[in-house]
C-alpha positions in Angstrom: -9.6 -1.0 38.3 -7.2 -1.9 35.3 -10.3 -3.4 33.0 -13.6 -2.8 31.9 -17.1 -4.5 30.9 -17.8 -4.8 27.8 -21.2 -6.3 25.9 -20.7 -8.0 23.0 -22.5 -9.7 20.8 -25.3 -9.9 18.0 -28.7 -11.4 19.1 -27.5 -12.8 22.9 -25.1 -10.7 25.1 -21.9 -11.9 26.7 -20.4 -9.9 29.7 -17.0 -9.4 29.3 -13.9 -8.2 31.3 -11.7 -6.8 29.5 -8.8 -3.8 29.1 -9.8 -2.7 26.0 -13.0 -3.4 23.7 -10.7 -5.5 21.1 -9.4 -7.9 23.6 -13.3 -8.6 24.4 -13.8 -9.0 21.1 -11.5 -11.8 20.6 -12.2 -13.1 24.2 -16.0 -13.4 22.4 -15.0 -14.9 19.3 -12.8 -17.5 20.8 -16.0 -19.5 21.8 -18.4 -18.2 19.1 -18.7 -20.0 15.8 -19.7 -17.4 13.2 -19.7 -17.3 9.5 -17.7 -14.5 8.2 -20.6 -12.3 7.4 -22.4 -12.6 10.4 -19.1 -10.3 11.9 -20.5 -7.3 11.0 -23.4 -7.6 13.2 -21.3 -8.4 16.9 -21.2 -4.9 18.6 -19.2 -4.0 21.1 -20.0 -1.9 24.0 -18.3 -0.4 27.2 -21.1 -0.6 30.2 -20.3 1.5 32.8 -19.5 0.2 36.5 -22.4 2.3 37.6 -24.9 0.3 35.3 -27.6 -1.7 37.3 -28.4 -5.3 36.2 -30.1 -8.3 37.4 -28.0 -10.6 38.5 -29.2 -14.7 38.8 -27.7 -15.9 42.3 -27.1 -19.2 43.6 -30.9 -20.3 44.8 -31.7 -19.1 41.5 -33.8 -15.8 42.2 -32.2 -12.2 40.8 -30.4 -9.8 43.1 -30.3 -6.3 41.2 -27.0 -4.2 41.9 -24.7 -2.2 39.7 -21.8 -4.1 38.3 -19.5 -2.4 40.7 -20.9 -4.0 43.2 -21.3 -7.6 41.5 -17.3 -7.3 41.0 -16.3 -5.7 44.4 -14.1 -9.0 45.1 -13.4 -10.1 41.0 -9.8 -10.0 40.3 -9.0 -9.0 36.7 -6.0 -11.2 35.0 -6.6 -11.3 30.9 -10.4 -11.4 29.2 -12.8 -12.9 30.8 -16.3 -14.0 30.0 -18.2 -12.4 33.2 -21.8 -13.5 32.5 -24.3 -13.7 29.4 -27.8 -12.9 28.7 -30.3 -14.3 26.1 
């Protein structure tokens, strides 16, 4: 895999595919409206592949799988917001 997942974010979570932790960063703030001091509070953080989440599928129940598995057919091109959480 040439990417990673990355959280980001303050107080909700985005999912992010990325190569490095500053391109999901930007990918992040392209969409987000922040004042400038509420910057300092966005984290970053690389999950690892192996991580289990819960995943919302399309009749709207959760399947729980790692994100390996949730990505097995995702094609990385440039950032991408993968999925959020509240």
């Amino acid at each position: 895999m040439n990417y990673k997942v990355f959280s980001v974010g303050p107080d909700w979570v985005e999912y992010i595919a990325a190569e490095t932790a500053e391109e999901a960063l930007a990918e992040h703030l392209r969409r987000a409206d922040y004042k400038e001091h509420e910057l300092q509070d966005i984290t970053v953080e690389e999950i690892p592949f192996e991580t289990e989440y819960r995943f919302e599928n399309e009749q709207g129940t959760f399947d729980e799988m790692t994100f390996a598995e949730w990505l097995k057919d995702f094609k990385y091109e440039k950032p991408k917001l993968l999925c959020w959480q509240d």
